[in-house]
Each structure stands twice: as C-alpha cells, then as structure tokens.
C-alpha positions as CSV (number, residue, x, y, z in Angstrom):
1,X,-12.0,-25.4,-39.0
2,X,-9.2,-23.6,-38.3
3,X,-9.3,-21.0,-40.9
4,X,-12.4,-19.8,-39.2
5,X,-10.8,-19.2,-36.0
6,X,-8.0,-18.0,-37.2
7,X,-10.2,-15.0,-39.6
8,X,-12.6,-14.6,-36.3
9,X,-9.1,-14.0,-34.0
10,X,-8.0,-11.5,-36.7
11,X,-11.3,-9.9,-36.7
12,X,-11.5,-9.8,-32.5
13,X,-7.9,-8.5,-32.7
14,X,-9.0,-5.3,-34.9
15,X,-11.8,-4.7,-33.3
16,X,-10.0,-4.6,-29.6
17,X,-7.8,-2.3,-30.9
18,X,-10.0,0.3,-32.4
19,X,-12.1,-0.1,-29.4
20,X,-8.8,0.4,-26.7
21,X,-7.3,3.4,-29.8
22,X,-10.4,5.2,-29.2
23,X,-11.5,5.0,-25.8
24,X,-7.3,6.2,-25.2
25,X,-7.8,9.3,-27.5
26,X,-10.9,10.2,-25.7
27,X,-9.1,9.8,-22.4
28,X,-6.4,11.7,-23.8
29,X,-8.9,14.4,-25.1
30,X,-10.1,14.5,-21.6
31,X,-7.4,14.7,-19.3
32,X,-5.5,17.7,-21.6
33,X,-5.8,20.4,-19.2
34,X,-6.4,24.4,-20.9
35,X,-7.1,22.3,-24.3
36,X,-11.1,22.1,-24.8
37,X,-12.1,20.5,-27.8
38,X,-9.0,21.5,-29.7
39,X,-9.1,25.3,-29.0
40,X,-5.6,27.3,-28.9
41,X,-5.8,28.6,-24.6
42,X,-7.0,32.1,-24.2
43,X,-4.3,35.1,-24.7
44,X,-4.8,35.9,-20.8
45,X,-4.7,31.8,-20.0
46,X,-0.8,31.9,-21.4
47,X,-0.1,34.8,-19.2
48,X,-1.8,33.0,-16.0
49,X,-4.7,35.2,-15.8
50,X,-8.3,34.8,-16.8
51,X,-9.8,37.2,-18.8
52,X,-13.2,37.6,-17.8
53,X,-12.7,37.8,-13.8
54,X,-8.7,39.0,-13.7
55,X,-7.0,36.8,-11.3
56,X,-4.5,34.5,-11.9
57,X,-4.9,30.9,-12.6
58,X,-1.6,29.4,-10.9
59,X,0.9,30.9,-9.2
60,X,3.6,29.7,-10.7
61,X,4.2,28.2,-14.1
62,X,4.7,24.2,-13.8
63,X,3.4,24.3,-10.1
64,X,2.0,20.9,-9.1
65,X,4.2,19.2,-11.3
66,X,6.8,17.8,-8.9
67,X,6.0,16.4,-5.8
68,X,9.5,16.7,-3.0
69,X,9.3,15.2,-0.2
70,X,11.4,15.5,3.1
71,X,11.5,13.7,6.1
72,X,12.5,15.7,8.9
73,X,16.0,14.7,10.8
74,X,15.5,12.1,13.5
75,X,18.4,11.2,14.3
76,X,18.6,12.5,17.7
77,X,15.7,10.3,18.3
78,X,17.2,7.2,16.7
79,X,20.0,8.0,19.1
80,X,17.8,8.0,22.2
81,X,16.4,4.9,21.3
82,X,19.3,2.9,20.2
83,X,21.2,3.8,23.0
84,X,21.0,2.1,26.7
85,X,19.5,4.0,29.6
86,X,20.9,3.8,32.7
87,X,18.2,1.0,34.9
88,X,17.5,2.2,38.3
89,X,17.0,-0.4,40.5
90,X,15.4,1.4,43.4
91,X,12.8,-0.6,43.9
92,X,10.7,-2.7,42.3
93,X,9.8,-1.8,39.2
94,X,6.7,-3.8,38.9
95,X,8.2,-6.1,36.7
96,X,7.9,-9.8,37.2
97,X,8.0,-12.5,35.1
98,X,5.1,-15.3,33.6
99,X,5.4,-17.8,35.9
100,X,2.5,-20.3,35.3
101,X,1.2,-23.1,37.5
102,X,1.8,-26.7,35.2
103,X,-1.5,-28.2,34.8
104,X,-0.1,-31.9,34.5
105,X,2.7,-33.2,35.8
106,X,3.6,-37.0,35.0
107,X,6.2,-37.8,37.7
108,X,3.3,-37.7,40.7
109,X,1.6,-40.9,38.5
110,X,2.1,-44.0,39.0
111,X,3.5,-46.1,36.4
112,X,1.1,-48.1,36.0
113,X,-1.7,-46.0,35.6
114,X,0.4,-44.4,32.7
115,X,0.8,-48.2,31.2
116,X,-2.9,-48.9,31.6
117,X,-3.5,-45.7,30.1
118,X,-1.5,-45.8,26.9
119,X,-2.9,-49.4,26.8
120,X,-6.8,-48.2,26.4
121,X,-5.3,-45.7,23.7
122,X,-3.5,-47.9,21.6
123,X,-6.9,-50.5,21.6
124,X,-9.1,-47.9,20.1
C-alpha cells in the first residue's frame, strides 16, 4: 500500500539524518584543533607556548591559513620561444623528410587484371 511506503520513507528519512547529524558533529568534534573534548585551551596555548615544555606552538598566529602562490616571471622565456631564430643553413642539418617507398601502385596493372579482380570480389 502506499501509506506503508510512504511511513517507511518517512522513517528512512529520519533515520539518515540523525545518522549523517551525528557522524558531522563527531567529525566536527574531531577536526577542532586546541579544543579536546570541550575544554577552554590552556592559558600558555592562547599565548603560543606550551606550558609544560616552554616553546612555542606556531610562529605566528593564523599561520597555515592562507596558501599564496606565485609563479615566477617567464616572460623572457616566452619571448625566446615565440620568437624566430635566425636558421643557419651551413650545411646539412640532418634534416630530411619521410619519404616512403608506395607498396602498390595501380597504373603498372593491367586493366584487365584489375576487372578480373573486382570481378572475383563482387562474386563472393
């Protein structure tokens, strides 16, 4: 019936959301850095330094909060590569281009090898 699905949706619905509220608070609970199990930070934790061993925790406040990054300036090499070099043609330069041999050439066939040919391959 559909009043059973629609009280057994309800019911899945609630119990998906407490489940996904608490495993968040946990998380939450958990990733709350200098906050264990709801205690107020130590006096020497607010100043940056730790009380039983006396050195300081960050170096400065906020520090790993904000990630900048830079690129360094290439533009001088964009330049070099964008622009033309002179080609020197002294010489060869050992370049030469694909030339490969043709495996099959049809004009050294006769014609009617070609017509006998295309004959056998339109019979199968």
């Amino acid at each position: 019936m559909w009043t059973t699905s629609l009280v057994r949706g309800c019911l899945g619905f609630i119990l998906w959301f407490a489940l996904a509220f608490l495993l968040r608070f946990i998380l939450g609970v958990l990733a709350t850095p200098g906050n264990n199990a709801g205690k107020p930070p130590a006096s020497g934790a607010v100043q940056g330094i730790q009380e039983d061993e006396g050195q300081p925790l960050n170096d400065e406040p906020g520090r790993g909060n904000l990630l900048d990054i830079t690129t360094p300036d290439q533009d001088n090499e964009l330049n070099d590569l964008l622009t033309p070099k002179p080609s020197h043609s002294d010489g060869d330069n050992g370049f030469a281009p694909l030339n490969p041999p043709k495996l099959v050439s049809t004009k050294e066939q006769d014609p009617e090898e070609l017509a006998k040919a295309l004959r056998h391959l339109t019979q199968k």
